[in-house]
C-alpha positions as CSV (number, residue, x, y, z in Angstrom):
1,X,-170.1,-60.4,-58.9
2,X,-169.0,-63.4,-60.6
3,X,-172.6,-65.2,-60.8
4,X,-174.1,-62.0,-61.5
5,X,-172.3,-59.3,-62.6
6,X,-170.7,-58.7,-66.4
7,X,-168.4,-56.7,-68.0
8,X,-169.5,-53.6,-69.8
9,X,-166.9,-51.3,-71.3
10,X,-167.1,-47.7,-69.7
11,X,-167.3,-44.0,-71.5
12,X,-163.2,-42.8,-71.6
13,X,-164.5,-39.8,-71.4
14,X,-166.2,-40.5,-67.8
15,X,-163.5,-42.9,-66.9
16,X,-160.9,-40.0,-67.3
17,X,-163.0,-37.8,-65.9
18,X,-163.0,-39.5,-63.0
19,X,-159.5,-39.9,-62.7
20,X,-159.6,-43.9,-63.4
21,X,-158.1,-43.9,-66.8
22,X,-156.1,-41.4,-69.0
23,X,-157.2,-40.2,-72.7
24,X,-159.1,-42.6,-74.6
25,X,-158.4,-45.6,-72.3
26,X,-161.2,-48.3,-72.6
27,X,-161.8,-50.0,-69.1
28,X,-164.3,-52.9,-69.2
29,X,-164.6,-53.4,-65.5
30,X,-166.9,-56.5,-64.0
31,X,-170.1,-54.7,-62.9
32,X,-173.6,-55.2,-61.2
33,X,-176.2,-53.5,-62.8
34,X,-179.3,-53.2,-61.5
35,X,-182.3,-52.4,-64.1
36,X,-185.3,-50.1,-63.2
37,X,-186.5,-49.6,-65.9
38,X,-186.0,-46.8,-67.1
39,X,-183.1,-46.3,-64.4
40,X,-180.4,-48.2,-63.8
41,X,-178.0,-48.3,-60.5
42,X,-174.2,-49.9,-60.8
43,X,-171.9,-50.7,-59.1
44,X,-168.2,-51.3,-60.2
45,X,-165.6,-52.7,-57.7
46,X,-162.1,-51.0,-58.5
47,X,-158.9,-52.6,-58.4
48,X,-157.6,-49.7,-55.6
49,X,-160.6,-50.9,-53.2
50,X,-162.8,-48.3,-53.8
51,X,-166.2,-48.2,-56.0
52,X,-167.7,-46.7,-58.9
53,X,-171.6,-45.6,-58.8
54,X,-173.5,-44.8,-61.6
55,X,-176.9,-44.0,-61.8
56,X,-178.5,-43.3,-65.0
57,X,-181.7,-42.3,-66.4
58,X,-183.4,-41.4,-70.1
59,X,-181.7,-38.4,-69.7
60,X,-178.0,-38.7,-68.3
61,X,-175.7,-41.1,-66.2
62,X,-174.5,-39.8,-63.0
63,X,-171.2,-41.2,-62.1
64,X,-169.5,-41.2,-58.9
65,X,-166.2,-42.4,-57.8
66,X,-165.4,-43.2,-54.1
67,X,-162.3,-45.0,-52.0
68,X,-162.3,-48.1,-49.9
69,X,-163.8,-46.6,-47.2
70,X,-166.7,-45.3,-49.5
71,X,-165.9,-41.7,-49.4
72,X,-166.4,-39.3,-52.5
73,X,-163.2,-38.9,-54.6
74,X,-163.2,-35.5,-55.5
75,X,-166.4,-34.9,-57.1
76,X,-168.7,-37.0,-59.6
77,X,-169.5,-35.9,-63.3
78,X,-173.2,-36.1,-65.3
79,X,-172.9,-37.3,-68.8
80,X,-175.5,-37.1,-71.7
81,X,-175.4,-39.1,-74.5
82,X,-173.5,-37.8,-77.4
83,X,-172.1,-34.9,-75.3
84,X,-168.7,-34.3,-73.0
85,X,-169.4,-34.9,-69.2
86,X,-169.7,-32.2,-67.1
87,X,-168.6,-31.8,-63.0
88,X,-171.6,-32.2,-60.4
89,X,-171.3,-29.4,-57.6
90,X,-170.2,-31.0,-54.6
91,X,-172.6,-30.7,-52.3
92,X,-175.4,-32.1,-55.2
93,X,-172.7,-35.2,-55.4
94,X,-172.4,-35.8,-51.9
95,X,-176.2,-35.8,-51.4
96,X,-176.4,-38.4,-54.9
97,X,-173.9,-40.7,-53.1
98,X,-175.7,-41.2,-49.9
99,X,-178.6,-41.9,-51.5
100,X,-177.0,-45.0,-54.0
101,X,-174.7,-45.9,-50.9
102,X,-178.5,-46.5,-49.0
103,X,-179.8,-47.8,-52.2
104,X,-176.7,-50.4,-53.0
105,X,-177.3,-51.3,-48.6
106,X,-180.5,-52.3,-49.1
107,X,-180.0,-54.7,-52.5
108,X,-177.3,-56.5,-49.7
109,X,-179.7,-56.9,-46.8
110,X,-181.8,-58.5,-49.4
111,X,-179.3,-61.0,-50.2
């Protein structure tokens, strides 16, 4: 994280959202991002031991927050630009997770 990772201040509306800041608190977590173009994958260590996802396309980020034992905290929220997030159905966030959990595994055994 420290070689390659930056800091990147996060949507207040997400973060709070998520449960990871309150009103219009601006976090600027150290994250990884990985581009895709057009896609993006990140991920954000938190300071509770648990992680951040996002995924994001030309059309909307995907956001995910999950523990220190990489389980889904409650459930994730999709946000467009210019509009308010909105919740992901839990089973549709669940399914999202495993895949950037498998994603995120296989950028490590790379390293």
């Amino acid at each position: 994280m420290a070689t390659y990772g930056h800091d990147t201040a996060l949507s207040p509306d997400v973060t709070a959202a998520l449960g990871l800041s309150k009103g219009n608190e601006l976090l600027t977590p150290r994250q990884l991002t990985v581009n895709e173009h057009p896609n993006l994958h990140t991920y954000i260590p938190l300071s509770d031991g648990g992680v951040m996802l996002s995924f994001r396309d030309s059309v909307a980020a995907l956001c995910y927050r999950l523990d220190a034992n990489l389980k889904l905290m409650g459930t994730g929220v999709s946000k467009t630009v210019g509009k308010a997030p909105i919740v992901i159905p839990m089973s549709e966030a669940e399914r999202n997770v495993r895949v950037e959990l498998a994603y995120w595994a296989a950028i490590a055994d790379r390293l």
